[in-house]
FIPA-493624 format. One record per residue (C-alpha): residue in three letters; x, y, z. Coordinates in steps of 0.001 Angstrom, whole numbers, plus 500000, padded with zeros to 6 digits. Layout:
BEGIN
ALAXYZ...
//
This chain:
BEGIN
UNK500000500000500000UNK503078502352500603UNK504523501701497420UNK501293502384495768UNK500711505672497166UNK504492506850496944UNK503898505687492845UNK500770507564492937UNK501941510679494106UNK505236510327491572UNK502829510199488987UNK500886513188490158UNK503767514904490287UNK505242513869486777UNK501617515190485666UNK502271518642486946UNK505597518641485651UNK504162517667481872UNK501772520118482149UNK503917523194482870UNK506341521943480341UNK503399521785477654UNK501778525311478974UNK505437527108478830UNK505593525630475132UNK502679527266474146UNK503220530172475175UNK507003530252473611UNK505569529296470553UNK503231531830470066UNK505692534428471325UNK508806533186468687UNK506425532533465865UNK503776535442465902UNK505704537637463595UNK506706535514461099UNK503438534119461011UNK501846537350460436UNK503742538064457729UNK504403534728456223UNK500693532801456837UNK498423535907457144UNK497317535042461240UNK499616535570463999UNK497766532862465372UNK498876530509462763UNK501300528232464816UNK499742528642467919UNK496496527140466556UNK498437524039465025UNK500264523788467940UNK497315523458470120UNK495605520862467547UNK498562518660467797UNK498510518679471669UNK494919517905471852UNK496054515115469328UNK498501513491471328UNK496586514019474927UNK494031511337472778UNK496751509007471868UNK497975508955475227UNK494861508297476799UNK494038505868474199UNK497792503999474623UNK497295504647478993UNK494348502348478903UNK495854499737476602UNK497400496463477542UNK500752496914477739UNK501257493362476550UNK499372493214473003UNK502140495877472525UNK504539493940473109UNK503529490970471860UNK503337492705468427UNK506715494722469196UNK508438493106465847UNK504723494122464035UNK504668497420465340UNK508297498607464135UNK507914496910460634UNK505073499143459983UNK506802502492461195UNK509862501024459604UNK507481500730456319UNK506446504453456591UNK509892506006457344UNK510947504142453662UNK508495506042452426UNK510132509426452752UNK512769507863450139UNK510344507636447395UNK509758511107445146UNK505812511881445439UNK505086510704448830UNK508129512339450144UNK508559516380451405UNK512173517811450887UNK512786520509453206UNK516216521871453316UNK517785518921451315UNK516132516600454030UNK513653513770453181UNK512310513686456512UNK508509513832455971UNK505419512697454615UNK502486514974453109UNK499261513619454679UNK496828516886454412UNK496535518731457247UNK500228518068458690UNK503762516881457710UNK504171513810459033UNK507503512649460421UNK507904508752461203UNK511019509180462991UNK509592510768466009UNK507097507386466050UNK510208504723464644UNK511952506142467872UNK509418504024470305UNK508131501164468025UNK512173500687467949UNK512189500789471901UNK509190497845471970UNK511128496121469592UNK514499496543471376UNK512919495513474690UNK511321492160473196UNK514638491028471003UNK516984491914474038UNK514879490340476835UNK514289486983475193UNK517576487379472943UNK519164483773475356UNK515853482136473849UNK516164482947470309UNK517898480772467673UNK521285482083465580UNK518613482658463052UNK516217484380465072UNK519049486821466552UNK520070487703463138UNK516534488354461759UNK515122490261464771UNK518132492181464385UNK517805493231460707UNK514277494809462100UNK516452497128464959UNK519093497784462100UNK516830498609459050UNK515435501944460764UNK518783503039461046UNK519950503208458208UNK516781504873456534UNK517695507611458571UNK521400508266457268UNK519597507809454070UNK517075510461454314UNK519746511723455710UNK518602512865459743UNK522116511927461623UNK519745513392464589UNK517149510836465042UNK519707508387463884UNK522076508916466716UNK519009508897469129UNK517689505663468054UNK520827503910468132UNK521274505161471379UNK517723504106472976UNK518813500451471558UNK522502500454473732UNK520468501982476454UNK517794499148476622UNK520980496593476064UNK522624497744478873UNK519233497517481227UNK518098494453479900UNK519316490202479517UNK521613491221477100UNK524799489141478048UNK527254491641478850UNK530245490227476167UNK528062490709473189UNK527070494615474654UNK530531495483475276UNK531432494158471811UNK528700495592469672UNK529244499206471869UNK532496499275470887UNK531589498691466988UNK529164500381467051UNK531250503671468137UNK533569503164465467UNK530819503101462939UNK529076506064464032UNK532470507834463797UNK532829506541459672UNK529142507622459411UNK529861511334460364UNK532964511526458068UNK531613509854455473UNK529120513075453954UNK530944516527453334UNK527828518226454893UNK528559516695458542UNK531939517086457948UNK531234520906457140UNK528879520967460258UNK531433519552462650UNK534125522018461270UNK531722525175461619UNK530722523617465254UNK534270524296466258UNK534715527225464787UNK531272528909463509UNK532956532426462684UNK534673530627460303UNK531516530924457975UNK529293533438459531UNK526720534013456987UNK527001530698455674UNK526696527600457362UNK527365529443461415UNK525093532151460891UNK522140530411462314UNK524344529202465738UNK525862532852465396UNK522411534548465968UNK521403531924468961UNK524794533278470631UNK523830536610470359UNK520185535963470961UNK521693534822474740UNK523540537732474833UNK521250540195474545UNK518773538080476877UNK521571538652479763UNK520710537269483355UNK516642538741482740UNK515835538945479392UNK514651541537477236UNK510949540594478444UNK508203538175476962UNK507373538547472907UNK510535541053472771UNK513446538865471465UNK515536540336468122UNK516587537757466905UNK512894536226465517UNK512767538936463499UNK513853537035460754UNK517286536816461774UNK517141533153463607UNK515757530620461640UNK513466527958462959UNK513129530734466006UNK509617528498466911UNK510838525201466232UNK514497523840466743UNK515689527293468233UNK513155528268470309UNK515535527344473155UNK517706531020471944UNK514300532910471690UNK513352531584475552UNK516984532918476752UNK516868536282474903UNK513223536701476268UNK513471535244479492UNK517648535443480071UNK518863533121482481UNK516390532647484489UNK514387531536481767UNK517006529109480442UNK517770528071484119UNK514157527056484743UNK513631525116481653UNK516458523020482573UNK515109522543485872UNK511855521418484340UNK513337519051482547UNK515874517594485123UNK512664517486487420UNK510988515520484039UNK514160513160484444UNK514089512513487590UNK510745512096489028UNK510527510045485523UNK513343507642486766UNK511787507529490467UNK508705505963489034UNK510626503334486602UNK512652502167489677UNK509506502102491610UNK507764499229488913UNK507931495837489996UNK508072494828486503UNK511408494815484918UNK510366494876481515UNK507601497880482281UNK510688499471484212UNK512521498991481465UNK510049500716479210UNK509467503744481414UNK512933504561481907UNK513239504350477862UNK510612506888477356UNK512096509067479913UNK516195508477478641UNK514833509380474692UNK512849512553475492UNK515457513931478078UNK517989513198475867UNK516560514852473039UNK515758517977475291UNK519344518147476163UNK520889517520472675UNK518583520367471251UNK520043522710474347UNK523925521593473545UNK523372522458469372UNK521587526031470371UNK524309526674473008UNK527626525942470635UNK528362522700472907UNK527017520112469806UNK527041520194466268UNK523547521060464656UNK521443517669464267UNK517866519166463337UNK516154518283466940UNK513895520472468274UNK512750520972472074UNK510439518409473340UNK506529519545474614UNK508355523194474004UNK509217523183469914UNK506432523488467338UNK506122520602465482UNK503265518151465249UNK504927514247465260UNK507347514826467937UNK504544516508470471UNK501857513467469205UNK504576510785469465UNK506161512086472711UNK502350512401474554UNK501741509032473076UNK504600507589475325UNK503398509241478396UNK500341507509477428UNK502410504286477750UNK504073505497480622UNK501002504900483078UNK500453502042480953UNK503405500521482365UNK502346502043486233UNK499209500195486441UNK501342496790486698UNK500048495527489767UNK502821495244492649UNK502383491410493434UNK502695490291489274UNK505301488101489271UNK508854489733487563UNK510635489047484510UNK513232486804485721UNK517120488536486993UNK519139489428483766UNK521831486919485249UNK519769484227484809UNK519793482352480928UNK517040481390480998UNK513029482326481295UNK510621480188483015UNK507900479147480248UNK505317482174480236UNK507601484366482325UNK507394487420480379UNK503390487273479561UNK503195486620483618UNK504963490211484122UNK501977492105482484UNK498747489886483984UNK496482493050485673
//
């Protein structure tokens, strides 16, 4: 009964967090975008009006995923990243495809650009999850098929190309790895090629070659390929330690591009200064953590597992998109979770919260996926860990 309260209150608590998170988003994305959309799409209200269609689009999916069984998920993990595998090829054939910016990111589907990436980053986590948890069970075969399905994804995005969501996705996969049955010589192994090939995948296109060289040294090419990280610099300059107040940054006015979407981080410290950077890290360390507390507080591994997934892929997006706008990473195309506009990354990332208390209603006395040291699952082991 303690438990159960303590995981109660965690979650009312993660709620609050979400909520501010969302509500501050909003608001930053009316205030970066309301010029540009005045002049651009005729409304100032343009992006805030999208914005608020795609949140009341993803609150649905994550009430619709909340009440799901987290195992017919599961169960269909392999099923599930085939098809989102299946729609991020399509962005690599001409007429389905949008190009923005040399980038073959996106599918036309009416009323938004759809990006499967932001969903292939979680139907890759199921999948992970499933292969690594019963990978001592599976067959040479098996292992090498169920593998192609993790793999595929991957390199669809260097394709397209989106090094971004590449390097995030490959990332959630060594993350679940490490927490999962994964025997610890083939991790250590497959981390260690996996590095190397990472490394020969950045060298290997002039453009991230040109990207690294300008993160290092962005004066080098100021109104070329540094001007946009040029601007965010000065947009934190001018914000100082208060900011230049709410809807008065600079630097949106058509001087920072992507002000509303991937730097909207620069338009919250010129705005807001640093207390308005400083508190939208500590939302999202509070995200992090109270996020953790709850995945350590399952007594499911596999559900823990999950949770601390969701939580590892959207913090770590959060902080990649805050190292490119400060200077600290080279520019990847990421935006700012719950914060950024953009419709597929706020519908995909509300659709894992949705899984999120999926995963806490897991009663306490299910029996548990069985210790990662052990090879080998008890018959019915893993369908006994989600039985509500």
């Amino acid at each position: 009964m303690i438990e159960n309260n303590k995981l109660e209150k965690l979650s009312n608590y993660f709620l609050i967090n979400v909520f501010f998170l969302i509500l501050f988003g909003v608001i930053m994305v009316f205030s970066a975008s309301y010029m540009y959309a005045t002049e651009n799409m005729g409304s100032s209200y343009f992006f805030l009006a999208k914005q608020l269609i795609f949140i009341v689009l993803g609150l649905l999916l994550a009430l619709i995923f909340s009440r799901m069984k987290v195992l017919f998920l599961y169960k269909h993990a392999y099923k599930l990243n085939a098809f989102f595998g299946f729609l991020v090829t399509l962005t690599l054939i001409p007429g389905l495809r949008v190009v923005i910016k040399g980038s073959k990111r996106w599918l036309n589907i009416g009323f938004m650009h759809l990006q499967p990436g932001e969903f292939v980053k979680y139907s890759l986590m199921f999948a992970a999850i499933k292969y690594f948890e019963n990978f001592n069970n599976y067959t040479p075969k098996q292992r090498v098929i169920y593998l192609l399905g993790l793999i595929y994804p991957l390199g669809v995005f260097i394709l397209q190309p989106d090094f971004g969501t590449f390097f995030i996705s490959a990332l959630i996969i060594g993350f679940i790895a490490y927490l999962s049955a994964f025997p610890r010589k083939y991790f250590y192994s497959v981390l260690i090629l996996g590095m190397i090939g990472a490394f020969g995948i950045l060298i290997s296109a002039p453009y991230r070659v040109k990207r690294l060289l300008t993160f290092l040294d962005p004066w080098k090419d100021p109104r070329g390929a540094g001007f946009q990280v040029i601007q965010s610099f000065l947009a934190f300059a001018n914000g100082s330690f208060f900011g230049q107040g709410l809807g008065n940054s600079n630097e949106k006015l058509f001087y920072l591009p992507e002000a509303y979407n991937d730097f909207i981080f620069s338009v919250i410290g010129e705005e807001l200064g640093f207390l308005g950077v400083l508190i939208t890290i500590l939302m999202f360390l509070s995200f992090i953590f109270i996020g953790f507390k709850m995945a350590i507080s399952l007594k499911s591994k596999v559900g823990g597992i999950m949770v601390s997934a969701i939580i590892f892929v959207i913090g770590l997006q959060a902080f990649m998109n805050m190292g490119v706008v400060l200077g600290v990473l080279p520019t990847k195309g990421l935006n700012l979770p719950f914060i950024s506009y953009g419709g597929s990354s706020m519908v995909a990332n509300l659709g894992a919260l949705g899984l999120i208390f999926a995963c806490l209603k897991i009663q306490p006395g299910d029996s548990r996926v069985p210790n990662s040291r052990q090879p080998q699952y008890q018959k019915g082991a893993l369908k006994s860990v989600f039985n509500s």
